[in-house]
PyMOL Python script that loads the backbone (N, CA, C, O; Angstrom):
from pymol import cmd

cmd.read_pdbstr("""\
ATOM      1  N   UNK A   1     139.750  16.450  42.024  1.00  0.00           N
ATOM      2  CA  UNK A   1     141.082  16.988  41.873  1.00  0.00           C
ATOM      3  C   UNK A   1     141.034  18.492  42.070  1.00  0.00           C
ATOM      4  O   UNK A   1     140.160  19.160  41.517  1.00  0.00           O
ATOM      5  N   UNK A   2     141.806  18.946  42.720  1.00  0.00           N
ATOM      6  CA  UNK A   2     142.016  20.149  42.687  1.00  0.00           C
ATOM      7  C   UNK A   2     143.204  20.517  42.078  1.00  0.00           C
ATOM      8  O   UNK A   2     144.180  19.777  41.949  1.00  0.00           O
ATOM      9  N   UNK A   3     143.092  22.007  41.593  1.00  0.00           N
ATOM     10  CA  UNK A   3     143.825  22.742  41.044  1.00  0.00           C
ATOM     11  C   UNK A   3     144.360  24.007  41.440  1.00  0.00           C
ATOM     12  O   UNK A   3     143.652  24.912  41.882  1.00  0.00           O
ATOM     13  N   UNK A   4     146.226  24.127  41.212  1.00  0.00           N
ATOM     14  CA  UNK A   4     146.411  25.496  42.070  1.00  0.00           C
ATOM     15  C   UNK A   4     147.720  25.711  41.486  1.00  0.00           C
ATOM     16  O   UNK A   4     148.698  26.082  42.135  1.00  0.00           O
ATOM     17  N   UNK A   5     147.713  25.483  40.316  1.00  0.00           N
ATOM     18  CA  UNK A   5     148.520  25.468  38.700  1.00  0.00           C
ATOM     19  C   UNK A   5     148.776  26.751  38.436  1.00  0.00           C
ATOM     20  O   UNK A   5     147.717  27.326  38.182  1.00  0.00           O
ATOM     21  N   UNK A   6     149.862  27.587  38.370  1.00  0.00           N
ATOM     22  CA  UNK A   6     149.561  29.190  37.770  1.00  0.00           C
ATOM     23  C   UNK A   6     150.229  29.204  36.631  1.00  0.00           C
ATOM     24  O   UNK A   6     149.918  30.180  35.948  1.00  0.00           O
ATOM     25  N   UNK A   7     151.328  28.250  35.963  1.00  0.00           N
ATOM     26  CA  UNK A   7     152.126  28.104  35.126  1.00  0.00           C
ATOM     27  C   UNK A   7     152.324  26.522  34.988  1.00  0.00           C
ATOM     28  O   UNK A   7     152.018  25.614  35.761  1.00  0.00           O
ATOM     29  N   UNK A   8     152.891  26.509  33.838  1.00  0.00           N
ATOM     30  CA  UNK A   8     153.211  25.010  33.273  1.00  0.00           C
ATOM     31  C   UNK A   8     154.083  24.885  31.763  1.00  0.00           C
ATOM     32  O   UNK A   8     153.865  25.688  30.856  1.00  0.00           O
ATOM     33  N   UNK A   9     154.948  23.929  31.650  1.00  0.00           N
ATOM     34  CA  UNK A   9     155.774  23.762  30.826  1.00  0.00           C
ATOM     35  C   UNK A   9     155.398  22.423  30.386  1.00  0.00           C
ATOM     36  O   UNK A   9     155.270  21.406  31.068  1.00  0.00           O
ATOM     37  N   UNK A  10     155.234  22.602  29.057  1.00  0.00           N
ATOM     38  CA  UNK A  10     154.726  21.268  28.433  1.00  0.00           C
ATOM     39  C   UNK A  10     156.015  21.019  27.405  1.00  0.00           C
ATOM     40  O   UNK A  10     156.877  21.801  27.004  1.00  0.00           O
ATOM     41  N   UNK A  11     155.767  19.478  27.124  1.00  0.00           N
ATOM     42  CA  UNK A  11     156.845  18.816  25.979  1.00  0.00           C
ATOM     43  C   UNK A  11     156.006  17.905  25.432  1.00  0.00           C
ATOM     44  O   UNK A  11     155.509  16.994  26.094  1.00  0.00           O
ATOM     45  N   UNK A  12     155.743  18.132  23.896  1.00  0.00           N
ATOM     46  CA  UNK A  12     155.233  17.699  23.337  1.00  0.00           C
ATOM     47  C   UNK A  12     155.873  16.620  21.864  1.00  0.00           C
ATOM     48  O   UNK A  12     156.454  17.018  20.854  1.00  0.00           O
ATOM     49  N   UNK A  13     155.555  15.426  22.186  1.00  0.00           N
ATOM     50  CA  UNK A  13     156.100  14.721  20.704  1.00  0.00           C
ATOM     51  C   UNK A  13     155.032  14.564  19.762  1.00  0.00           C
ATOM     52  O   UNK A  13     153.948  13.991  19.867  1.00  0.00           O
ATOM     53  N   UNK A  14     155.820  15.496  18.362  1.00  0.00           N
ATOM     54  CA  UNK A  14     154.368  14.934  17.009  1.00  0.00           C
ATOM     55  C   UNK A  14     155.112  14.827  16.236  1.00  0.00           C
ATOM     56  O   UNK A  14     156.114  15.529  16.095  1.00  0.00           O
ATOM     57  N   UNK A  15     154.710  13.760  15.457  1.00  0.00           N
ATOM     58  CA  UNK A  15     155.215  13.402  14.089  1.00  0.00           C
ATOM     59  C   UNK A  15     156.970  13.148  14.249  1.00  0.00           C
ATOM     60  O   UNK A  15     157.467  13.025  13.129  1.00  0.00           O
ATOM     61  N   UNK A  16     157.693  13.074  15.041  1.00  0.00           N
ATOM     62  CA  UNK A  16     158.978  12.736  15.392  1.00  0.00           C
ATOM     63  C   UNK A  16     159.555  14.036  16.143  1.00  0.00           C
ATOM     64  O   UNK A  16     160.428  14.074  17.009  1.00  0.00           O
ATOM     65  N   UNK A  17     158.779  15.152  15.535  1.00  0.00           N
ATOM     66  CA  UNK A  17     159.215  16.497  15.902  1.00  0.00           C
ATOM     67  C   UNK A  17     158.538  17.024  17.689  1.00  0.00           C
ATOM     68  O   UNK A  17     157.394  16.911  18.129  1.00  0.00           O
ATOM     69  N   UNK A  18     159.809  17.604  18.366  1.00  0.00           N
ATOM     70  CA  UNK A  18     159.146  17.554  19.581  1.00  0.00           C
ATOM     71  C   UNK A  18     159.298  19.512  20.094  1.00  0.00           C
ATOM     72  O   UNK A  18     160.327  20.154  19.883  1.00  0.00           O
ATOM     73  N   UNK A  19     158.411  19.931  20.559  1.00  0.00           N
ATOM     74  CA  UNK A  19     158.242  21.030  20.925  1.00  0.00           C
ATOM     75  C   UNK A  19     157.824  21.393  22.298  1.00  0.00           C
ATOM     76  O   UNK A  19     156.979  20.699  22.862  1.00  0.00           O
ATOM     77  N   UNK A  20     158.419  22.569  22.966  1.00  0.00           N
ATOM     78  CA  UNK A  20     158.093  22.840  24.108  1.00  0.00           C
ATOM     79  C   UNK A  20     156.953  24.071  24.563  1.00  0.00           C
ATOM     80  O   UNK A  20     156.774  25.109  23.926  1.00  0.00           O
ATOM     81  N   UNK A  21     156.530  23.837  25.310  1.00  0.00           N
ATOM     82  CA  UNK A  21     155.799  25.250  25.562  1.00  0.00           C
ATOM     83  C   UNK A  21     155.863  25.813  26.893  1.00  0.00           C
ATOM     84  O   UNK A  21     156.143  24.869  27.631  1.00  0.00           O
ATOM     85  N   UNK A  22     155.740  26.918  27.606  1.00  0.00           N
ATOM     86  CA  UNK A  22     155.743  27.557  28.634  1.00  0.00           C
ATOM     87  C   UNK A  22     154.450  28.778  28.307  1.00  0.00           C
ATOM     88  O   UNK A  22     154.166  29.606  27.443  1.00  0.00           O
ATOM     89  N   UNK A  23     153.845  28.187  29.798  1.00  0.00           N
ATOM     90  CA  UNK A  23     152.702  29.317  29.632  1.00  0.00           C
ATOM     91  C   UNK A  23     151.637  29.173  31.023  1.00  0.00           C
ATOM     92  O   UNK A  23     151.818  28.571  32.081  1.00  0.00           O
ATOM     93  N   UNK A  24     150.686  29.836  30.629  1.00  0.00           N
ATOM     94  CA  UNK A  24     149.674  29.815  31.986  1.00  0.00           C
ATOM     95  C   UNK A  24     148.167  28.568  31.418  1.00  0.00           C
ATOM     96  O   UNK A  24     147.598  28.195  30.392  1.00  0.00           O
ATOM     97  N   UNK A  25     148.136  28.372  32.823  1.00  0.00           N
ATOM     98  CA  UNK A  25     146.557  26.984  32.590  1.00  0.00           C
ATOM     99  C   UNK A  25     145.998  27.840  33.830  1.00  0.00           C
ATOM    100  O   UNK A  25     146.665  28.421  34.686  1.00  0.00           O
ATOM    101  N   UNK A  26     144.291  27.752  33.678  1.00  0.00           N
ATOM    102  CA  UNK A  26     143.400  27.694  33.979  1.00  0.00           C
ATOM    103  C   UNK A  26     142.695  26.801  34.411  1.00  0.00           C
ATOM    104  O   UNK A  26     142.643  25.842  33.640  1.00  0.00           O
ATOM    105  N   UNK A  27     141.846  26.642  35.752  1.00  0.00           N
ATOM    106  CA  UNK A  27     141.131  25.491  35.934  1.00  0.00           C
ATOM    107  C   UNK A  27     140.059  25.785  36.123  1.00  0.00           C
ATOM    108  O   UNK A  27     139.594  26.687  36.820  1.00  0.00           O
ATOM    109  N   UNK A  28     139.248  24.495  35.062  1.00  0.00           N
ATOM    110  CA  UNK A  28     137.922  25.111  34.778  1.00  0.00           C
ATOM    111  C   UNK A  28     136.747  23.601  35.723  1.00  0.00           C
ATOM    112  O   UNK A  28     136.506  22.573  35.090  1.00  0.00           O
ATOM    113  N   UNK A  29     136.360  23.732  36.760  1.00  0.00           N
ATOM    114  CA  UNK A  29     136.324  22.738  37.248  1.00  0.00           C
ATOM    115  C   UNK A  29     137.081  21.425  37.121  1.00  0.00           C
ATOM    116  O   UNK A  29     138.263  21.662  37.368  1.00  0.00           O
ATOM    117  N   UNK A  30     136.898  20.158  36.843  1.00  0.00           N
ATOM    118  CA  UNK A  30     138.132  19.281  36.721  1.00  0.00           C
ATOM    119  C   UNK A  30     138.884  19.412  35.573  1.00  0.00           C
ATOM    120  O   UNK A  30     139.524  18.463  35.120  1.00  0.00           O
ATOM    121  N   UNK A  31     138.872  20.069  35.264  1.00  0.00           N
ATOM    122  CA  UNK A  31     139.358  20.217  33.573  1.00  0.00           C
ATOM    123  C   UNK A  31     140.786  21.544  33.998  1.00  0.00           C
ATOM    124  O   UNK A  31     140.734  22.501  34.770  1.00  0.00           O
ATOM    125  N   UNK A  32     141.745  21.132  33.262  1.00  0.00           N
ATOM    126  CA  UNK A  32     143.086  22.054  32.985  1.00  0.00           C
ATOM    127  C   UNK A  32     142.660  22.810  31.550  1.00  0.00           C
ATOM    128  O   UNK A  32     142.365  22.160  30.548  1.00  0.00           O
ATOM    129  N   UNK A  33     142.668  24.245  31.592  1.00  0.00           N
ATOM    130  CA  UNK A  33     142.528  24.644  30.268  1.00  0.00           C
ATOM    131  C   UNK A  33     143.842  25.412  29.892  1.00  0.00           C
ATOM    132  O   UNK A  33     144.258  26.201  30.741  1.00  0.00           O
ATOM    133  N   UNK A  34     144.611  25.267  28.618  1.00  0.00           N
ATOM    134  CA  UNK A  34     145.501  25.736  27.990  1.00  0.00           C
ATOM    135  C   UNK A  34     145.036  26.771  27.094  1.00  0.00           C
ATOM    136  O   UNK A  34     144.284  26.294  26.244  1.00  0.00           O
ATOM    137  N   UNK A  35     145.247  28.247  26.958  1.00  0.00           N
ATOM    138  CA  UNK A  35     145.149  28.940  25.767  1.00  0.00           C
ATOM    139  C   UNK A  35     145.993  29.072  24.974  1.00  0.00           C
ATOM    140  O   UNK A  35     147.166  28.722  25.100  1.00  0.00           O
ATOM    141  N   UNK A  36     145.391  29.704  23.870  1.00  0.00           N
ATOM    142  CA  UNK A  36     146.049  29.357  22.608  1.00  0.00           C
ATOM    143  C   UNK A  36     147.450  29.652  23.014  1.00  0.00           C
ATOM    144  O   UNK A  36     147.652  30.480  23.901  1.00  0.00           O
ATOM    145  N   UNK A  37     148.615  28.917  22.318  1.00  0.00           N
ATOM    146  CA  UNK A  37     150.076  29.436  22.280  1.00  0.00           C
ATOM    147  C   UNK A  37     150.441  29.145  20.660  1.00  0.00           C
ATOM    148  O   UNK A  37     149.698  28.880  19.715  1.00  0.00           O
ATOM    149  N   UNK A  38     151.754  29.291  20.735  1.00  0.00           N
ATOM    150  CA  UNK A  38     152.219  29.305  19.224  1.00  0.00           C
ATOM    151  C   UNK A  38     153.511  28.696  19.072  1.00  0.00           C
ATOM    152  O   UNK A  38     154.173  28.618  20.106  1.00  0.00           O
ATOM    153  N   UNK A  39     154.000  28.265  18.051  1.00  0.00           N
ATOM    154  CA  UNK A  39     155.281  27.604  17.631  1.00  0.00           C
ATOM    155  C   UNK A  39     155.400  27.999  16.417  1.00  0.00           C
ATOM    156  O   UNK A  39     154.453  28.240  15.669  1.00  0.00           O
ATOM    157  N   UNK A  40     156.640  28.096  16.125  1.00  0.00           N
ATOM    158  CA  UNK A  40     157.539  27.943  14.710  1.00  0.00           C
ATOM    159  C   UNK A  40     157.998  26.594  13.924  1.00  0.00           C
ATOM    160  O   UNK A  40     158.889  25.959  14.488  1.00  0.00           O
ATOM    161  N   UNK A  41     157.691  26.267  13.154  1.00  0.00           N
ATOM    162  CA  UNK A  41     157.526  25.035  12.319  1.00  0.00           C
ATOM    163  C   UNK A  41     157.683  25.257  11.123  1.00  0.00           C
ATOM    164  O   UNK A  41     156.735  25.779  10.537  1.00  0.00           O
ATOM    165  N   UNK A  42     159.076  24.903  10.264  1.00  0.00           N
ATOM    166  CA  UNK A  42     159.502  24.938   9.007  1.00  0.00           C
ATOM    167  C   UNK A  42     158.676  26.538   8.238  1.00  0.00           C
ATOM    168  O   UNK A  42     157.875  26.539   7.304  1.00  0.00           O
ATOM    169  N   UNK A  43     159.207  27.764   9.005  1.00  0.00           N
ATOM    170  CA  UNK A  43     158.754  29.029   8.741  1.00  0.00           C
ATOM    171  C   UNK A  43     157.492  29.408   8.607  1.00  0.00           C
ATOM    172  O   UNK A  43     157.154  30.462   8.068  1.00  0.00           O
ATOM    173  N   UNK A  44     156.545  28.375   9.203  1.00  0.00           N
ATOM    174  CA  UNK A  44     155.010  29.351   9.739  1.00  0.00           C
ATOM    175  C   UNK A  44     154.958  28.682  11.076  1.00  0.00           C
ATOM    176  O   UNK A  44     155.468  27.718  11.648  1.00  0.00           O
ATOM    177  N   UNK A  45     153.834  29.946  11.379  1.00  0.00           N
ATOM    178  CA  UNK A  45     153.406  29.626  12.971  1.00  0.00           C
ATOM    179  C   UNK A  45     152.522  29.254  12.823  1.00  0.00           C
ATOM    180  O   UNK A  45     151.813  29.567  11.866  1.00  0.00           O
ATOM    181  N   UNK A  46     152.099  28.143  14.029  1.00  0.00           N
ATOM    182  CA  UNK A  46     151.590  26.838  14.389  1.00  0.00           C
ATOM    183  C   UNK A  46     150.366  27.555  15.675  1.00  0.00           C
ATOM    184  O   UNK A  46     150.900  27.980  16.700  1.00  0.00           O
ATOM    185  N   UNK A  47     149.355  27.623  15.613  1.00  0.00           N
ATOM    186  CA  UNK A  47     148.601  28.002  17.016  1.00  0.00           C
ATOM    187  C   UNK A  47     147.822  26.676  17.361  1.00  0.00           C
ATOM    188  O   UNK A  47     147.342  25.872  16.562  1.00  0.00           O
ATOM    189  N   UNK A  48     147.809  26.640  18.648  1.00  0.00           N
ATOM    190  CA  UNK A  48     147.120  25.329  19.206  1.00  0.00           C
ATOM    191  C   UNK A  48     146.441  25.660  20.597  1.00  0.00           C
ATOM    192  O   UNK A  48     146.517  26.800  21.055  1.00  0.00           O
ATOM    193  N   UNK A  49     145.827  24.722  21.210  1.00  0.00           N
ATOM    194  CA  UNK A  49     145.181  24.945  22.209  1.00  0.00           C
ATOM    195  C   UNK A  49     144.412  23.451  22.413  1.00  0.00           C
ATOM    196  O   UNK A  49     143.995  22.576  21.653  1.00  0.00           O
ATOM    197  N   UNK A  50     144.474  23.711  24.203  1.00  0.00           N
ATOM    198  CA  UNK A  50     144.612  22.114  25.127  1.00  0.00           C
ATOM    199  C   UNK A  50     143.453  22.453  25.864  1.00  0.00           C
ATOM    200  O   UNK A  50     143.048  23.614  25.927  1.00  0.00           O
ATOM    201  N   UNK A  51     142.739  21.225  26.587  1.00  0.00           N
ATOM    202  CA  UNK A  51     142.037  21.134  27.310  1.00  0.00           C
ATOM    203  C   UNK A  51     142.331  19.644  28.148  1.00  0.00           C
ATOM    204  O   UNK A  51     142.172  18.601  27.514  1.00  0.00           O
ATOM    205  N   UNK A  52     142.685  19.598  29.334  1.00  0.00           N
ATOM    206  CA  UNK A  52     143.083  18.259  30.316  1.00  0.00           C
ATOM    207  C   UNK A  52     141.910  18.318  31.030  1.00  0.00           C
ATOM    208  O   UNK A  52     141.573  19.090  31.929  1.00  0.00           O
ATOM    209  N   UNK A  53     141.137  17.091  30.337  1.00  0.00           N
ATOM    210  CA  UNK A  53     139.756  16.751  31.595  1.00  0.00           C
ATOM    211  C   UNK A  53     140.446  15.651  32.377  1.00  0.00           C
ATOM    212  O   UNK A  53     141.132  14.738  31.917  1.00  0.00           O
ATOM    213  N   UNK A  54     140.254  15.809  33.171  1.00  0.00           N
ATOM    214  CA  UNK A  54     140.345  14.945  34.696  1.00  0.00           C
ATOM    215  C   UNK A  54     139.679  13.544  34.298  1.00  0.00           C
ATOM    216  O   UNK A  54     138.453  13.652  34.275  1.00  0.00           O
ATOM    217  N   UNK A  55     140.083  12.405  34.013  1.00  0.00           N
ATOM    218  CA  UNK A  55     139.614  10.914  34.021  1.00  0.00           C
ATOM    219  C   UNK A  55     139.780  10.070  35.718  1.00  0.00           C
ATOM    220  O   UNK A  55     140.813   9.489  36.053  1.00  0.00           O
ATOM    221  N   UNK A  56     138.808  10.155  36.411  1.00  0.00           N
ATOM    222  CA  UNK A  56     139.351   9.762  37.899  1.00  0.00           C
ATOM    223  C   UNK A  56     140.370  10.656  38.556  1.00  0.00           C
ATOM    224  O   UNK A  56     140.620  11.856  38.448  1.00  0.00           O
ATOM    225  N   UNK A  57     141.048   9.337  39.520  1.00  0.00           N
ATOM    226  CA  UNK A  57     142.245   9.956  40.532  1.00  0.00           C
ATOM    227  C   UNK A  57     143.224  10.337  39.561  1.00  0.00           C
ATOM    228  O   UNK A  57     143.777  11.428  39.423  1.00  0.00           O
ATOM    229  N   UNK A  58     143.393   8.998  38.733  1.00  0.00           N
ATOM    230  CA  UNK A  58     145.034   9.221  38.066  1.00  0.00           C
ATOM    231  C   UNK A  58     145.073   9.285  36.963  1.00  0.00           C
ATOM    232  O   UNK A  58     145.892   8.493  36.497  1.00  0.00           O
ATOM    233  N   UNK A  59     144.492   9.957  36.139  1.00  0.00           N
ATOM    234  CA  UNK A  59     144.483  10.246  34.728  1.00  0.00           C
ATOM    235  C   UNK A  59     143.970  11.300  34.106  1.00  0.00           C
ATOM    236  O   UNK A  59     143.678  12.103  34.992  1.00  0.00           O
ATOM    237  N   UNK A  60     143.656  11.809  32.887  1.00  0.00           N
ATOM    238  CA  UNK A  60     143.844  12.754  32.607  1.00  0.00           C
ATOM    239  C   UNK A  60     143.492  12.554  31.075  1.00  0.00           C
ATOM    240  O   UNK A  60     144.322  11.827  30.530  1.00  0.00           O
ATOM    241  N   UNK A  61     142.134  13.158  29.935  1.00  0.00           N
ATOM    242  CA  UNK A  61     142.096  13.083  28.676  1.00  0.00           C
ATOM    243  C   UNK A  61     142.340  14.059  28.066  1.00  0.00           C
ATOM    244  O   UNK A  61     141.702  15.109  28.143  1.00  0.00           O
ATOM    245  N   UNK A  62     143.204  13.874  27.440  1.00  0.00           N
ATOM    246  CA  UNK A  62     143.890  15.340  26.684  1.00  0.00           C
ATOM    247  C   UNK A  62     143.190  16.065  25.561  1.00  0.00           C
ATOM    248  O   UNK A  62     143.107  15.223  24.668  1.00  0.00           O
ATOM    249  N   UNK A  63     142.805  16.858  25.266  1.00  0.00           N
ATOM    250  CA  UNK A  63     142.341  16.975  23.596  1.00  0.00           C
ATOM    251  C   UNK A  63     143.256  18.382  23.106  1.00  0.00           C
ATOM    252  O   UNK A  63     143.151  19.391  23.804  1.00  0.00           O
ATOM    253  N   UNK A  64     143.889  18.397  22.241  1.00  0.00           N
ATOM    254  CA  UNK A  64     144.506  19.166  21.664  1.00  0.00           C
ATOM    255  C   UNK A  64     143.937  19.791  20.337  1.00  0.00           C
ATOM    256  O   UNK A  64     143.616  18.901  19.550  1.00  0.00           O
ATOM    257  N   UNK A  65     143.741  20.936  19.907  1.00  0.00           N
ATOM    258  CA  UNK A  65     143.092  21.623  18.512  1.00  0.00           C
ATOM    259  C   UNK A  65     144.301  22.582  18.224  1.00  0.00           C
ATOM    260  O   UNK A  65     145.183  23.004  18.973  1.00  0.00           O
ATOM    261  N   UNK A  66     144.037  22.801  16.808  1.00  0.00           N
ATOM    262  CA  UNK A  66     145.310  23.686  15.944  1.00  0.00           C
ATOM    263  C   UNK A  66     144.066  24.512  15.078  1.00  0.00           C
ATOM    264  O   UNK A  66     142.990  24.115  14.629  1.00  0.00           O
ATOM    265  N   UNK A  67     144.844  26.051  15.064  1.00  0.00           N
ATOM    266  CA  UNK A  67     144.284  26.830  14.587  1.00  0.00           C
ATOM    267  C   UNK A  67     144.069  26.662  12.832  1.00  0.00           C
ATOM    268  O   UNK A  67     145.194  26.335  12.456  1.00  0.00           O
ATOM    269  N   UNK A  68     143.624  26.696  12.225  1.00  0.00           N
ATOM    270  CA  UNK A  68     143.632  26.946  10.820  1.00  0.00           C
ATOM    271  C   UNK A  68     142.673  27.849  10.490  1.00  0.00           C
ATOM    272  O   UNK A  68     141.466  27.722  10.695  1.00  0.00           O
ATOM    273  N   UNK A  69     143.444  29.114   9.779  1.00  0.00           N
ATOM    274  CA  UNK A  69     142.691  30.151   9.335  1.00  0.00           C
ATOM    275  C   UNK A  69     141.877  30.538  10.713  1.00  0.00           C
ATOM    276  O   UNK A  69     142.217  30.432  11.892  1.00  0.00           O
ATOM    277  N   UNK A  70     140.639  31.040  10.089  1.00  0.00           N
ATOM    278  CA  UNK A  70     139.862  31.299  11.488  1.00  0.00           C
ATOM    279  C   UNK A  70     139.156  30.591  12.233  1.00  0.00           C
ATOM    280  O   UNK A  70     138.333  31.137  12.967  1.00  0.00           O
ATOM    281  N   UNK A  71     139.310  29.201  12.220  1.00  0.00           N
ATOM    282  CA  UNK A  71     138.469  27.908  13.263  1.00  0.00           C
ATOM    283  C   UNK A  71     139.614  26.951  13.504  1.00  0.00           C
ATOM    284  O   UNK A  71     140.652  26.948  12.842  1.00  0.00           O
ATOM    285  N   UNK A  72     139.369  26.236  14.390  1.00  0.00           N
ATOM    286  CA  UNK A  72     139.979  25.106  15.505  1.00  0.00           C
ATOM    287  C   UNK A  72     139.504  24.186  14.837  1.00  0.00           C
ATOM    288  O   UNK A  72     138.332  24.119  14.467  1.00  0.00           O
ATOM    289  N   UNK A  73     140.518  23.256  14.584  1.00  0.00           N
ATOM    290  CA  UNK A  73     140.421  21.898  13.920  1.00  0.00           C
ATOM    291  C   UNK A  73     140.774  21.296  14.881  1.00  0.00           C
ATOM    292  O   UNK A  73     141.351  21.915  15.775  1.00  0.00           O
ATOM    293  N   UNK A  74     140.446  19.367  15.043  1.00  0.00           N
ATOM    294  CA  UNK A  74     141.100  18.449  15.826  1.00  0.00           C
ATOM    295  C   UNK A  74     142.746  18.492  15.739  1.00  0.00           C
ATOM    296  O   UNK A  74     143.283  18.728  14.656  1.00  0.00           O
ATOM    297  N   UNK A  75     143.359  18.303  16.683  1.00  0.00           N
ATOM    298  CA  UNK A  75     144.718  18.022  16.479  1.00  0.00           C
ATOM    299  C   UNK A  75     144.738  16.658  16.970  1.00  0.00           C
ATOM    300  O   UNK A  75     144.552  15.823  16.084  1.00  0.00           O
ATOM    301  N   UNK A  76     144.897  16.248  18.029  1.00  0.00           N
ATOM    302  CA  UNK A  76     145.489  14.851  18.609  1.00  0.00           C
ATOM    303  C   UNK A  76     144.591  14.800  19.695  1.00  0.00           C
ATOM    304  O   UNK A  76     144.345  15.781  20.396  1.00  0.00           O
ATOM    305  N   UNK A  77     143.988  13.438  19.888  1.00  0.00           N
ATOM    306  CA  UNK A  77     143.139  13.496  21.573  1.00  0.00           C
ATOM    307  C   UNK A  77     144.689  12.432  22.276  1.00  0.00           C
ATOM    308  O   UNK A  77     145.602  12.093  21.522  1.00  0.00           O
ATOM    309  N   UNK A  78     144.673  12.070  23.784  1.00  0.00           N
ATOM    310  CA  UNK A  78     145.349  11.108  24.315  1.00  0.00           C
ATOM    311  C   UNK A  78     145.107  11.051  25.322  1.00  0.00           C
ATOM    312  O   UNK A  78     144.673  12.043  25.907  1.00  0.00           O
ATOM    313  N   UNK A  79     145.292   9.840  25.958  1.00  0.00           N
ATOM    314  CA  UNK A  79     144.979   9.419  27.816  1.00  0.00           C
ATOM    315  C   UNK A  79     146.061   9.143  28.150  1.00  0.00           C
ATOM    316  O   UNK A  79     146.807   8.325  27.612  1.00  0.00           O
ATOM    317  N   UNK A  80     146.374  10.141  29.568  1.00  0.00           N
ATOM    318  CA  UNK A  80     147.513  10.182  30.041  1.00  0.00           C
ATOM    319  C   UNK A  80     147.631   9.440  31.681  1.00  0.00           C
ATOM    320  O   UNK A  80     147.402  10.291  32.541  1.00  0.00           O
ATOM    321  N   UNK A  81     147.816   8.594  32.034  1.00  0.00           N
ATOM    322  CA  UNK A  81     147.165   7.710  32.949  1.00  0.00           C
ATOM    323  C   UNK A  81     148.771   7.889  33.989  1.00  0.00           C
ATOM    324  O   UNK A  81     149.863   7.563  33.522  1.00  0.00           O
ATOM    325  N   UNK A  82     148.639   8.329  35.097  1.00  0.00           N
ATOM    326  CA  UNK A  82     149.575   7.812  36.277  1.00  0.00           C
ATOM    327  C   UNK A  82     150.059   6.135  36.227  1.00  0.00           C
ATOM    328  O   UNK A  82     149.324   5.187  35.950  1.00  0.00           O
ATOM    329  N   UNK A  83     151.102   6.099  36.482  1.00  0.00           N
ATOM    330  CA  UNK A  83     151.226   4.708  36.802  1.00  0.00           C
ATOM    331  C   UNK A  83     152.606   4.525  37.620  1.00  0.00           C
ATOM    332  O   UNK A  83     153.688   5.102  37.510  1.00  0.00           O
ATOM    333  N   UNK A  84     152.082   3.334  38.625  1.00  0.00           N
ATOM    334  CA  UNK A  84     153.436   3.372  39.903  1.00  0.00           C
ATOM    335  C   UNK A  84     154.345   2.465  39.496  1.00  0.00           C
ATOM    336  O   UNK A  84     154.305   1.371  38.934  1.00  0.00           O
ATOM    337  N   UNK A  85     155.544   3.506  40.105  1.00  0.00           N
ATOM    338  CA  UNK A  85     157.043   2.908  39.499  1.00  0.00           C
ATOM    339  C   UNK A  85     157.160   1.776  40.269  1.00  0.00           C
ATOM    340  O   UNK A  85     156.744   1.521  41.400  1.00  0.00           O
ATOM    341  N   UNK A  86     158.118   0.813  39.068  1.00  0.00           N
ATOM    342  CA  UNK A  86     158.509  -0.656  39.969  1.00  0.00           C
ATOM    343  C   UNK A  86     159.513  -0.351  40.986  1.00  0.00           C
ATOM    344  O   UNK A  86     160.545   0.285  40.771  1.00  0.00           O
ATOM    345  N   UNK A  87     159.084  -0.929  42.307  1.00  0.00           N
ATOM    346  CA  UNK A  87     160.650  -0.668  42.987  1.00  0.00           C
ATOM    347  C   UNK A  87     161.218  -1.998  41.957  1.00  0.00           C
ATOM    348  O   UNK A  87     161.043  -2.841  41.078  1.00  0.00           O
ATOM    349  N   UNK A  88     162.391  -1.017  43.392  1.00  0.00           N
ATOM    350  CA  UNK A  88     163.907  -1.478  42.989  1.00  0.00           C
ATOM    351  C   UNK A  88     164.203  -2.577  43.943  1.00  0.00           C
ATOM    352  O   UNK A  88     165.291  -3.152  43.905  1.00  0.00           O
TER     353      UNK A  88
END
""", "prot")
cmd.dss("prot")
cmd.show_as("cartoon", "prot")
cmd.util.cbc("prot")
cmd.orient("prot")
């Protein structure tokens, strides 16, 4: 896979609550890297940070970490897999 990504807008669903982000990715051989960004969440900020490894042609393993204090905890892993629409 190649990469030629300079920006990206993500939408994210957690816990029912859904958040957006806008920002810059990096490609670190097959891998999409996200740096840290931030959100507002019931009056504190939220820091997180992504990494999209490349699974094959059409997929993609997500791993997501959230800042706490001064180290990166797990947040959410997920496989995000292409899949072709039914015609019509």
């Amino acid at each position: 896979m190649g990469f030629g990504v300079a920006a990206v807008a993500v939408s994210v669903h957690r816990e029912r609550r859904r958040f957006h982000s806008r920002g810059t990715v990096s490609g670190e051989g097959d891998a999409l890297v996200f740096p840290p960004s931030s959100y507002l969440e019931k009056g504190q900020t939220q820091t997180y940070r992504s990494r999209w490894q490349a699974a094959g042609q059409d997929a993609y393993d997500v791993v997501t970490e959230f800042q706490v204090q001064e180290r990166w905890v797990p947040g959410f892993k997920l496989h995000m897999q292409k899949v072709m629409s039914a015609k019509r």
